[in-house]
Structures are given as C-alpha cells and as structure tokens.
mmCIF file of the N, C-alpha and C atoms, coordinates in Angstrom:
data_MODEL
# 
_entry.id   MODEL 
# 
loop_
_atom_site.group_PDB 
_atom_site.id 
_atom_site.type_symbol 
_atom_site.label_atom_id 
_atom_site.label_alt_id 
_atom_site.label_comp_id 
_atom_site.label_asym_id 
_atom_site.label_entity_id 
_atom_site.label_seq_id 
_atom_site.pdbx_PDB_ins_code 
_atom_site.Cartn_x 
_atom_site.Cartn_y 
_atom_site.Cartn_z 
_atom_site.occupancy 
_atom_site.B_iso_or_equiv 
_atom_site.pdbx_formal_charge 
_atom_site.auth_seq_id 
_atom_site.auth_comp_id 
_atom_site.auth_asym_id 
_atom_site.auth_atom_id 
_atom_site.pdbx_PDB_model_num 
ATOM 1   N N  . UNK A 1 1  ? -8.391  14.844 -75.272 1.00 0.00 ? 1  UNK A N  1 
ATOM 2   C CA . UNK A 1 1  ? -8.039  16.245 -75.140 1.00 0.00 ? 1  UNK A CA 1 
ATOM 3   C C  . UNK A 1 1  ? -6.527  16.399 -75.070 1.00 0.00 ? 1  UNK A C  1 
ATOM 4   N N  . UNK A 1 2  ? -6.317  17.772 -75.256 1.00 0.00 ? 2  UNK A N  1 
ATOM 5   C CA . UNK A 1 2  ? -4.446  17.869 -75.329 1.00 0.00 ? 2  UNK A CA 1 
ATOM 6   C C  . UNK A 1 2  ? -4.444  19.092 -75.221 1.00 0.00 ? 2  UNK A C  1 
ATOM 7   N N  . UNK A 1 3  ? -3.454  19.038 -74.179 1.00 0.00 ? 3  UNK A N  1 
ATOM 8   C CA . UNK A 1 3  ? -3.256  20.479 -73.519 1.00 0.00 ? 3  UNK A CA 1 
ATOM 9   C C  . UNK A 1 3  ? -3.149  21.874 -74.360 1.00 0.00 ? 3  UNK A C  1 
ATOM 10  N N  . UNK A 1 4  ? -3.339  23.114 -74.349 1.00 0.00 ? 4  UNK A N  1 
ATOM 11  C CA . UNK A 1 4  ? -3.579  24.202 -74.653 1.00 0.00 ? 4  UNK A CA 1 
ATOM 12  C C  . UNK A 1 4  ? -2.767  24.535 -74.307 1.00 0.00 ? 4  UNK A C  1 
ATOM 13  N N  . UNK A 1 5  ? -1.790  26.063 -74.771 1.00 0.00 ? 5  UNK A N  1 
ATOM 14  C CA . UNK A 1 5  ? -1.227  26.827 -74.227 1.00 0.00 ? 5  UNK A CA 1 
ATOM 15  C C  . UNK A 1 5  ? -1.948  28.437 -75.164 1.00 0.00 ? 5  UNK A C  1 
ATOM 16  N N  . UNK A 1 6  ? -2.610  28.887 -74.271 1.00 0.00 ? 6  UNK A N  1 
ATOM 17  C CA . UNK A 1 6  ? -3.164  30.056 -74.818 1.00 0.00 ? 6  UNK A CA 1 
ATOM 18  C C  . UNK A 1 6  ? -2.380  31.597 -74.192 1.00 0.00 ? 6  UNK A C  1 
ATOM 19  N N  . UNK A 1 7  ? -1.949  32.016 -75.084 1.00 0.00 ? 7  UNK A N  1 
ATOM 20  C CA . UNK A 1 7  ? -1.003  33.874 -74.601 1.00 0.00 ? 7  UNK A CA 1 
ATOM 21  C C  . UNK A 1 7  ? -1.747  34.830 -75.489 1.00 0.00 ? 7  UNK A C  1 
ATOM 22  N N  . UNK A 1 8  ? -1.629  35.420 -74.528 1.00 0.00 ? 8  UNK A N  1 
ATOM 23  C CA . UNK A 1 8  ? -2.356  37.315 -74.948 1.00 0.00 ? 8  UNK A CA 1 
ATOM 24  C C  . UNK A 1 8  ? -1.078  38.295 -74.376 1.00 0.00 ? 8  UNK A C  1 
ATOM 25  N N  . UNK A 1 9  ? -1.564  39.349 -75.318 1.00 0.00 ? 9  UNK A N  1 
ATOM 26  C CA . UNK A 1 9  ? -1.248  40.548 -74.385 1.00 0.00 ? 9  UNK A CA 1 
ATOM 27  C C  . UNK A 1 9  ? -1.852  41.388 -73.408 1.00 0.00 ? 9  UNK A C  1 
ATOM 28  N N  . UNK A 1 10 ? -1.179  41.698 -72.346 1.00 0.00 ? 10 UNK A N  1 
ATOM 29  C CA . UNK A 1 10 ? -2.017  42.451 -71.796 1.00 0.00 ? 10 UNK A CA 1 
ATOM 30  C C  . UNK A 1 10 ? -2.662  43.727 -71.825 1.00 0.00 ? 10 UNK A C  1 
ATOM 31  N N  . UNK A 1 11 ? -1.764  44.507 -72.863 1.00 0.00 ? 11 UNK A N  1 
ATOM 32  C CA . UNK A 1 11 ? -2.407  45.781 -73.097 1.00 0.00 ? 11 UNK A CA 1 
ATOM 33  C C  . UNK A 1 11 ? -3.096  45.581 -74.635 1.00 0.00 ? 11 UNK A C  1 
ATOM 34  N N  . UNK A 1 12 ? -3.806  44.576 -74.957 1.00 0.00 ? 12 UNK A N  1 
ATOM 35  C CA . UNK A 1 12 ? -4.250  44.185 -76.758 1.00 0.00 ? 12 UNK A CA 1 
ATOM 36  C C  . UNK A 1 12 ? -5.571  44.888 -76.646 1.00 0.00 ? 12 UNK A C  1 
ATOM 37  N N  . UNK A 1 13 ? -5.787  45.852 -77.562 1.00 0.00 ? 13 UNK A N  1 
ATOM 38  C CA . UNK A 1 13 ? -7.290  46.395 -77.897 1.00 0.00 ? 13 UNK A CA 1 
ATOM 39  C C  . UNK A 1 13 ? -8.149  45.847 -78.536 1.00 0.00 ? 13 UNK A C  1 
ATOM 40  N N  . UNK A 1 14 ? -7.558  45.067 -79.658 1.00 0.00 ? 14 UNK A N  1 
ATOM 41  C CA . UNK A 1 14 ? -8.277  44.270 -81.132 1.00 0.00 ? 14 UNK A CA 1 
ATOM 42  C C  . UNK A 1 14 ? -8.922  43.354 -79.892 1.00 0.00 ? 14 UNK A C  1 
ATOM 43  N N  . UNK A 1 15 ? -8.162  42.289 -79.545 1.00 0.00 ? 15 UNK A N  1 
ATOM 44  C CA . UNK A 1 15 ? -8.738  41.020 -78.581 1.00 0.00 ? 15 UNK A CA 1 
ATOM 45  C C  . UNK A 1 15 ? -8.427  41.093 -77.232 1.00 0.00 ? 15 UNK A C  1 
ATOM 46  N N  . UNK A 1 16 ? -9.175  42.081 -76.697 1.00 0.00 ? 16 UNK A N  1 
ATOM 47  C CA . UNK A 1 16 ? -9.055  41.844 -75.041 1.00 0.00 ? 16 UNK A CA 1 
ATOM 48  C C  . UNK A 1 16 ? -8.668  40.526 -74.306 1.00 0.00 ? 16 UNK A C  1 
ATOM 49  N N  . UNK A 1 17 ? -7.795  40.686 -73.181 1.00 0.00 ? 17 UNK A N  1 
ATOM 50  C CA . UNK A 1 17 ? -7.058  39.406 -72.480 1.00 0.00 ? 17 UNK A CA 1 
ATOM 51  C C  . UNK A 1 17 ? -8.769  38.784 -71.855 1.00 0.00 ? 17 UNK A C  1 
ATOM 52  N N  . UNK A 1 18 ? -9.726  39.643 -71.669 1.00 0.00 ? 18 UNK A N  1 
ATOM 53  C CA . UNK A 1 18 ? -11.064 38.865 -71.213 1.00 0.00 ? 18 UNK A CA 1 
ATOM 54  C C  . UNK A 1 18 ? -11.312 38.048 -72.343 1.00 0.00 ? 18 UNK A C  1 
ATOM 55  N N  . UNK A 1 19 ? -11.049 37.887 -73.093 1.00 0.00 ? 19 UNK A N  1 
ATOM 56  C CA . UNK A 1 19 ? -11.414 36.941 -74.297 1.00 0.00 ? 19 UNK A CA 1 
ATOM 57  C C  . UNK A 1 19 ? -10.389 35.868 -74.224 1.00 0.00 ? 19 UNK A C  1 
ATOM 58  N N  . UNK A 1 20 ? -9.374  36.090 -73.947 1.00 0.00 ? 20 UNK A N  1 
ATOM 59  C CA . UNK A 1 20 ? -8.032  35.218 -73.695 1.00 0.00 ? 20 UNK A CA 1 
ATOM 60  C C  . UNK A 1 20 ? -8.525  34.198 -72.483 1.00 0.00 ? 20 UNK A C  1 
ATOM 61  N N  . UNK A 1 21 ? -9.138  34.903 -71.468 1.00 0.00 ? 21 UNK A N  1 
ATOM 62  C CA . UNK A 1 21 ? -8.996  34.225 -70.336 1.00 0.00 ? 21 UNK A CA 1 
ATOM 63  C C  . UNK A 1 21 ? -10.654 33.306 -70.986 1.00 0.00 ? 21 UNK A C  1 
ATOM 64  N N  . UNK A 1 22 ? -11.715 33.671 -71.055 1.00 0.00 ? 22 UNK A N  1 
ATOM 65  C CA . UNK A 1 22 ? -12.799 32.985 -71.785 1.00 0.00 ? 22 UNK A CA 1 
ATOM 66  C C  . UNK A 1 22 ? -12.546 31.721 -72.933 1.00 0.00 ? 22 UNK A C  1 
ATOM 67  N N  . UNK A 1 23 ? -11.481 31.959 -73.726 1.00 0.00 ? 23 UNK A N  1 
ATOM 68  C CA . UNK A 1 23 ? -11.096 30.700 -74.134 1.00 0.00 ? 23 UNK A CA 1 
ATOM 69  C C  . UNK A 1 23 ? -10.888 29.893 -73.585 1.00 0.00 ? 23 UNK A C  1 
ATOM 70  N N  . UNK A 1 24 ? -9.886  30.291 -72.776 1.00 0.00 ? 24 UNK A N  1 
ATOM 71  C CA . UNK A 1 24 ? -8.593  29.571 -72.238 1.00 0.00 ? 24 UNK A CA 1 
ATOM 72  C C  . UNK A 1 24 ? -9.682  28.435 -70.715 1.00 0.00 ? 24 UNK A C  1 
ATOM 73  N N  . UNK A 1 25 ? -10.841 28.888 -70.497 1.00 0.00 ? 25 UNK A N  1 
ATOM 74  C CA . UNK A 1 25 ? -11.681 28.781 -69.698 1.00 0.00 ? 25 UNK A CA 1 
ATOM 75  C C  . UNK A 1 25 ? -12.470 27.524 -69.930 1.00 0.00 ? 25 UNK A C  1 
ATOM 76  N N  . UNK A 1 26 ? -12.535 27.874 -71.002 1.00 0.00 ? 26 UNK A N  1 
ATOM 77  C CA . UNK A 1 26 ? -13.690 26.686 -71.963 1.00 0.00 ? 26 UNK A CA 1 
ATOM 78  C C  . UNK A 1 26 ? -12.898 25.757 -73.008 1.00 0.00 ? 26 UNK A C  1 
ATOM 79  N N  . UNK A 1 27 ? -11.666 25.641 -72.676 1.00 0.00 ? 27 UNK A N  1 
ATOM 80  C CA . UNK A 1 27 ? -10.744 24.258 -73.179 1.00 0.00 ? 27 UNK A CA 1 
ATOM 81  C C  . UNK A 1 27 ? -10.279 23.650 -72.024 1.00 0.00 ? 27 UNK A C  1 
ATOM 82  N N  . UNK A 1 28 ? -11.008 22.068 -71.823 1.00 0.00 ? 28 UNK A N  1 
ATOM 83  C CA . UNK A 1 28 ? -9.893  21.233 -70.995 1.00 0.00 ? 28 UNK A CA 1 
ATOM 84  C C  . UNK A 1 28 ? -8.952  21.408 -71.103 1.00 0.00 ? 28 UNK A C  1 
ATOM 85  N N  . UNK A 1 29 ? -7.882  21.262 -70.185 1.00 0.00 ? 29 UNK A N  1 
ATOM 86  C CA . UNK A 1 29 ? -6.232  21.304 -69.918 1.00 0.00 ? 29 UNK A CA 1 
ATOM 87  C C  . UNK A 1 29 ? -5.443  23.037 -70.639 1.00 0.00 ? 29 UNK A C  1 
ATOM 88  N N  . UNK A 1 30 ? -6.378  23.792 -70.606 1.00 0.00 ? 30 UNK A N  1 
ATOM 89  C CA . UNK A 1 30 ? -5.661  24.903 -71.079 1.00 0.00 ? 30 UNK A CA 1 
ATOM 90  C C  . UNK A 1 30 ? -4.985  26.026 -70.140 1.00 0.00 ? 30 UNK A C  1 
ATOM 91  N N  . UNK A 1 31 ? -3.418  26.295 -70.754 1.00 0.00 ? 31 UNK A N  1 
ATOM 92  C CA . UNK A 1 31 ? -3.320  27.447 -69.618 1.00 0.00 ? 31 UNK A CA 1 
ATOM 93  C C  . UNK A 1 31 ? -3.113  28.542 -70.705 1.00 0.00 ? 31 UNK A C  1 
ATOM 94  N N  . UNK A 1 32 ? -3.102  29.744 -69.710 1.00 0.00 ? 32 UNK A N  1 
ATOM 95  C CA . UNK A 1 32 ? -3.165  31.074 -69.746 1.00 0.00 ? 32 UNK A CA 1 
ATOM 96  C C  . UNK A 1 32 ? -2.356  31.677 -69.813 1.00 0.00 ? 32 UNK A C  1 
ATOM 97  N N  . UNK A 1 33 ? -1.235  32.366 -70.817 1.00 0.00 ? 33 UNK A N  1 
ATOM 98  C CA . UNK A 1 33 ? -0.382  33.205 -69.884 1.00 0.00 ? 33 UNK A CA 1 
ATOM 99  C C  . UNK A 1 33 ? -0.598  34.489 -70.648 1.00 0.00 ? 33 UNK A C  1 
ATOM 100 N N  . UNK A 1 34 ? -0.852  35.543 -69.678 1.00 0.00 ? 34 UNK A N  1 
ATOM 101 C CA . UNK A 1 34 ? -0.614  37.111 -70.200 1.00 0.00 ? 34 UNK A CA 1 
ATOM 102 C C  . UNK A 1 34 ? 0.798   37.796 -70.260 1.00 0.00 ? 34 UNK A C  1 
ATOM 103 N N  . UNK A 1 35 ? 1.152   38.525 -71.300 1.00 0.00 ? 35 UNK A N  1 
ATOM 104 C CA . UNK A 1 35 ? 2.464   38.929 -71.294 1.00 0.00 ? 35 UNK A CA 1 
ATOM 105 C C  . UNK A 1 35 ? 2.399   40.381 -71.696 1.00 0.00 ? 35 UNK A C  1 
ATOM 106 N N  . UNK A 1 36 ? 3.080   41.143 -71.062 1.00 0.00 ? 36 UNK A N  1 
ATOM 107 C CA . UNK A 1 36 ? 3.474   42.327 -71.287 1.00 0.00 ? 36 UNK A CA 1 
ATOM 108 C C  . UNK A 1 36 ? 3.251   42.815 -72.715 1.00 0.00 ? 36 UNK A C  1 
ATOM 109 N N  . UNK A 1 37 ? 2.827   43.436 -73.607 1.00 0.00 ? 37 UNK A N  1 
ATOM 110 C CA . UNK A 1 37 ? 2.516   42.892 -74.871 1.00 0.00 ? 37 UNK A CA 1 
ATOM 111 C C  . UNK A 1 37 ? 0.846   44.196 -75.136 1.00 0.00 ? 37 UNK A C  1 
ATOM 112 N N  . UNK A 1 38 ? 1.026   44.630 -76.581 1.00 0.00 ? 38 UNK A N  1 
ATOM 113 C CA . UNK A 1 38 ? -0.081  44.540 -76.936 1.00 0.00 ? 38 UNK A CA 1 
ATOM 114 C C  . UNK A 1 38 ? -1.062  43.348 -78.144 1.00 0.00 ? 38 UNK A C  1 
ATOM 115 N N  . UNK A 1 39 ? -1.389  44.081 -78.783 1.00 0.00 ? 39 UNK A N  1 
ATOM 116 C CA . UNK A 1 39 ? -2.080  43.034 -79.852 1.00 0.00 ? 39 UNK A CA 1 
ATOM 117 C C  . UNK A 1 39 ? -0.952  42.274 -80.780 1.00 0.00 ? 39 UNK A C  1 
ATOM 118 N N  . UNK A 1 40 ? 0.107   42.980 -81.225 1.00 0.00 ? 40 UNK A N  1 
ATOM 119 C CA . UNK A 1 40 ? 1.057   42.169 -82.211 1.00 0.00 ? 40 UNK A CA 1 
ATOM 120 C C  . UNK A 1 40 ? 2.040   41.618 -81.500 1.00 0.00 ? 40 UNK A C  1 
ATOM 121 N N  . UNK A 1 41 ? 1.873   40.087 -81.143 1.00 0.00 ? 41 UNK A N  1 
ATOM 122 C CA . UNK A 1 41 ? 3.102   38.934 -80.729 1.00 0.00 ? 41 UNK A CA 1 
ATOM 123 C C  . UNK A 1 41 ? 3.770   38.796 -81.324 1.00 0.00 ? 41 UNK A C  1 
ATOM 124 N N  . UNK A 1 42 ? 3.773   39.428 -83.041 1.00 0.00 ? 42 UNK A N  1 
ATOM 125 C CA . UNK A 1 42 ? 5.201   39.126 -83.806 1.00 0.00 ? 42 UNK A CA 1 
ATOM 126 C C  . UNK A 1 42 ? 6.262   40.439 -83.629 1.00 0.00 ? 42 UNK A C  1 
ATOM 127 N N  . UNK A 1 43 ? 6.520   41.289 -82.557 1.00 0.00 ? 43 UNK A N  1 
ATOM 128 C CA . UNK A 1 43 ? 7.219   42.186 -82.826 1.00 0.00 ? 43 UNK A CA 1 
ATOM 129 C C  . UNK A 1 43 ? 8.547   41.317 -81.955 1.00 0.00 ? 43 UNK A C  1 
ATOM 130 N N  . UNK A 1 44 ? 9.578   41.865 -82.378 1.00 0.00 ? 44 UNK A N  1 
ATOM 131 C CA . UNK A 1 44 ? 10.944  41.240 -81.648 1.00 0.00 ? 44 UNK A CA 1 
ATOM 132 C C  . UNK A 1 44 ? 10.366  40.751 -79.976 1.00 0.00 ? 44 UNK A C  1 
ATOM 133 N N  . UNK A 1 45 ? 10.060  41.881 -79.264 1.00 0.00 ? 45 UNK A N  1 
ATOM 134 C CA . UNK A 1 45 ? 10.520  41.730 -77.544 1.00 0.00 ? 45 UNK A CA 1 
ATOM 135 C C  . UNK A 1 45 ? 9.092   40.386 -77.319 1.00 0.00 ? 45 UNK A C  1 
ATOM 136 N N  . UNK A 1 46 ? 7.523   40.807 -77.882 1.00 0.00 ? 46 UNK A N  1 
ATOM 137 C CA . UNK A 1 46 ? 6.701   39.379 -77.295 1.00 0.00 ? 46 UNK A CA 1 
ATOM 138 C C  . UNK A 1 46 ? 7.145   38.000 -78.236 1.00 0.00 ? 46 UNK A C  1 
ATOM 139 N N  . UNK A 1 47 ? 7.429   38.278 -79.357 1.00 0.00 ? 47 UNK A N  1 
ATOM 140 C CA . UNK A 1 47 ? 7.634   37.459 -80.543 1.00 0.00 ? 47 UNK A CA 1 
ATOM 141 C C  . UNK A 1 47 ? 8.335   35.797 -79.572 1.00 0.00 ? 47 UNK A C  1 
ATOM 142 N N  . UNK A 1 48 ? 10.056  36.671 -78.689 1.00 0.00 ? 48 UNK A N  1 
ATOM 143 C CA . UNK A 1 48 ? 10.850  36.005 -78.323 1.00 0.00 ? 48 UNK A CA 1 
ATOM 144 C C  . UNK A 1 48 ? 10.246  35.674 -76.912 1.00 0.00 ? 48 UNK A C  1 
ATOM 145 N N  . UNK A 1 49 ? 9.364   36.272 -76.157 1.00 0.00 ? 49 UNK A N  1 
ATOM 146 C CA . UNK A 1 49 ? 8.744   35.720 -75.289 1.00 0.00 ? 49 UNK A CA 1 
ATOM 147 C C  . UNK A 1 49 ? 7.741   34.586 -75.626 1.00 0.00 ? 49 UNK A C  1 
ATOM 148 N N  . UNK A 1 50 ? 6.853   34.678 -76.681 1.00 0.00 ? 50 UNK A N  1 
ATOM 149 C CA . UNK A 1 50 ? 6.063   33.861 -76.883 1.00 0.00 ? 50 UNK A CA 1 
ATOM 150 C C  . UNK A 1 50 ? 6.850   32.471 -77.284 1.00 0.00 ? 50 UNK A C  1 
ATOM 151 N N  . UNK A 1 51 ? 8.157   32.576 -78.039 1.00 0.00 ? 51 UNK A N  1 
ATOM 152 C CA . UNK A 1 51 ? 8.820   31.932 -78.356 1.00 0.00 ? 51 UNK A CA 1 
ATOM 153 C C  . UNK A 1 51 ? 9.085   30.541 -77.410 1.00 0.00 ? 51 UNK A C  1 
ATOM 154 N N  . UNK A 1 52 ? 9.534   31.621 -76.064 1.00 0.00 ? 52 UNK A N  1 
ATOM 155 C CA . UNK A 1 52 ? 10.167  30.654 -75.059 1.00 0.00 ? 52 UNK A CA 1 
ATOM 156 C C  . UNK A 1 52 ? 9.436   30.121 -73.853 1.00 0.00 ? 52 UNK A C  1 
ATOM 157 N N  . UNK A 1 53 ? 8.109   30.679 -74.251 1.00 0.00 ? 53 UNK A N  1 
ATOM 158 C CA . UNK A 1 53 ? 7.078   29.747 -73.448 1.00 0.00 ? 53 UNK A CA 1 
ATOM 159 C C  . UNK A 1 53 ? 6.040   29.015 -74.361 1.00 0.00 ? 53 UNK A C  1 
ATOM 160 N N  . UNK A 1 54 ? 6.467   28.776 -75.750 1.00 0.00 ? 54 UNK A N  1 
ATOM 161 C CA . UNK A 1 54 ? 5.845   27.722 -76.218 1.00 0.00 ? 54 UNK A CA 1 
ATOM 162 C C  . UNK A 1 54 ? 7.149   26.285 -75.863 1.00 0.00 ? 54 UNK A C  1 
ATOM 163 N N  . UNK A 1 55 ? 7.801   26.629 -76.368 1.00 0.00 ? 55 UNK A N  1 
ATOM 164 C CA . UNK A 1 55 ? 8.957   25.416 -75.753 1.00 0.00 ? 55 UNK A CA 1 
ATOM 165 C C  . UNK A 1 55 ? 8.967   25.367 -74.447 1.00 0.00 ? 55 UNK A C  1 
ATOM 166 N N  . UNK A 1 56 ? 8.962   25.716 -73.609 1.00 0.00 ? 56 UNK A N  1 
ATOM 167 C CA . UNK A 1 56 ? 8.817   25.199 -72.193 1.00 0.00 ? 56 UNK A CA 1 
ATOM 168 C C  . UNK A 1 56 ? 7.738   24.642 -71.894 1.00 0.00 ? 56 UNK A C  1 
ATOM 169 N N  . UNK A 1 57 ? 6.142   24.790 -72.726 1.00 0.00 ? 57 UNK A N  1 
ATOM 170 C CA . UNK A 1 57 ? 5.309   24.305 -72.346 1.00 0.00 ? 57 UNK A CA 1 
ATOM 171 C C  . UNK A 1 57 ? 5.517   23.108 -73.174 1.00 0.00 ? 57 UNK A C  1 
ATOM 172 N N  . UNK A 1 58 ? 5.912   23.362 -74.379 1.00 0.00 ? 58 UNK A N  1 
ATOM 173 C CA . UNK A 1 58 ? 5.885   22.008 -75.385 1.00 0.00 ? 58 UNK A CA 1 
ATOM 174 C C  . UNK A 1 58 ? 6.802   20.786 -74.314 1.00 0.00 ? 58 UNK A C  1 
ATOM 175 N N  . UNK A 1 59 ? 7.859   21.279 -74.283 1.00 0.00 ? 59 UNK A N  1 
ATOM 176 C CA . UNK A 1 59 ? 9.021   20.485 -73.261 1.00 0.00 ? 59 UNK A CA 1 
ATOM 177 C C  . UNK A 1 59 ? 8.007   19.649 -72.074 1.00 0.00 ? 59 UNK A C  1 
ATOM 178 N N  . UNK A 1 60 ? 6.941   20.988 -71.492 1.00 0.00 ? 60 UNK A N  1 
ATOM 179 C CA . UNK A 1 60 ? 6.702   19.532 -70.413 1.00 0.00 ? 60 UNK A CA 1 
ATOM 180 C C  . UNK A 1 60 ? 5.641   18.775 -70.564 1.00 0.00 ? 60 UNK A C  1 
ATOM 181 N N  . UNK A 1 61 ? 5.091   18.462 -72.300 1.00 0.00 ? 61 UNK A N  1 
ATOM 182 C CA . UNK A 1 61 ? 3.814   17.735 -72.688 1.00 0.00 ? 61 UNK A CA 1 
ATOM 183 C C  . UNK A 1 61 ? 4.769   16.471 -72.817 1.00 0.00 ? 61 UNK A C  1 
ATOM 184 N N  . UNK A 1 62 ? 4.359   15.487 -72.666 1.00 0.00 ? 62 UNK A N  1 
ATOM 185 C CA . UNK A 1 62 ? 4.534   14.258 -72.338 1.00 0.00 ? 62 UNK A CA 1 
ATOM 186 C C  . UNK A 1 62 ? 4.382   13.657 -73.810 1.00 0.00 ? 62 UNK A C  1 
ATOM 187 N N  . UNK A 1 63 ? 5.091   13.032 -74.419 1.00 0.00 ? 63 UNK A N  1 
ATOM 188 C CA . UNK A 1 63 ? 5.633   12.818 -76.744 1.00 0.00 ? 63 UNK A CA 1 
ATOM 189 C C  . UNK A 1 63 ? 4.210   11.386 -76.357 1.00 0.00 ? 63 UNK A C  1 
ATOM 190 N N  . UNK A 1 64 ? 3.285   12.314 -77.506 1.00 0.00 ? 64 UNK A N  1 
ATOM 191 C CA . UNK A 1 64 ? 2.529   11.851 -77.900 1.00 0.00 ? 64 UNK A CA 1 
ATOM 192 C C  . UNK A 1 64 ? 2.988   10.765 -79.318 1.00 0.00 ? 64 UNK A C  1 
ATOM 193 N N  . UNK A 1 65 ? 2.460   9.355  -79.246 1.00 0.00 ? 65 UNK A N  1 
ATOM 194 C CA . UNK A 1 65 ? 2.588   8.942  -80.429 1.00 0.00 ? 65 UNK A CA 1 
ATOM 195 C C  . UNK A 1 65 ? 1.282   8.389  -81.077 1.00 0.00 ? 65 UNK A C  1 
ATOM 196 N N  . UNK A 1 66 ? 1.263   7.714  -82.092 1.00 0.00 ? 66 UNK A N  1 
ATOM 197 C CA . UNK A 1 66 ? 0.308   7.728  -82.903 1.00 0.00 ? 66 UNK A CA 1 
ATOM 198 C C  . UNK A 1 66 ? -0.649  6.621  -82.624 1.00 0.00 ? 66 UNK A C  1 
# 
C-alpha cells in the first residue's frame, strides 16, 4: 500500500466532501484534507492550495525505489 492524499472542496455539489471522506475511508494510509473550495480545484486560489499540499505531503513520503 502507499499513502493517499485525497482533497475536496468543501462547498462541491457535483461530488460531495461525504464522498471524499468515504474514499478517503476505504484506502489504507489515506488522508483527507477539505479546503475551502467548491467543485473546480483548477481555479487560481484552490488550484495553488492543492498545489502546496500535494508537495508537503509528497515531501513527507519516504523515496520509494524500485
């Protein structure tokens, strides 16, 4: 298994954060984070949030090699 990093928004209509958290539920090692945000993570303000908590999570996975 290998860690997850699963993000929603919290105000998303298309995919409710209850679906976020239900994934995120039913993967070993997965976390959660909700962000201020509706359904589209590519707009500038979540885009650069999502941005900087995939590298911080990437940063503290431990370099997998082959």
């Amino acid at each position: 298994m290998h860690p997850t990093l699963v993000v929603c928004g919290d105000d998303d209509r298309a995919v409710p954060p209850a679906n976020s958290r239900l994934l995120a539920a039913r993967i070993r090692d997965a976390r959660l984070v909700t962000i201020q945000a509706g359904h589209d993570l590519q707009k500038p303000g979540p885009a650069a949030m999502v941005a900087r908590l995939a590298e911080k999570f990437l940063d503290s996975q431990p370099l997998m090699t082959g």
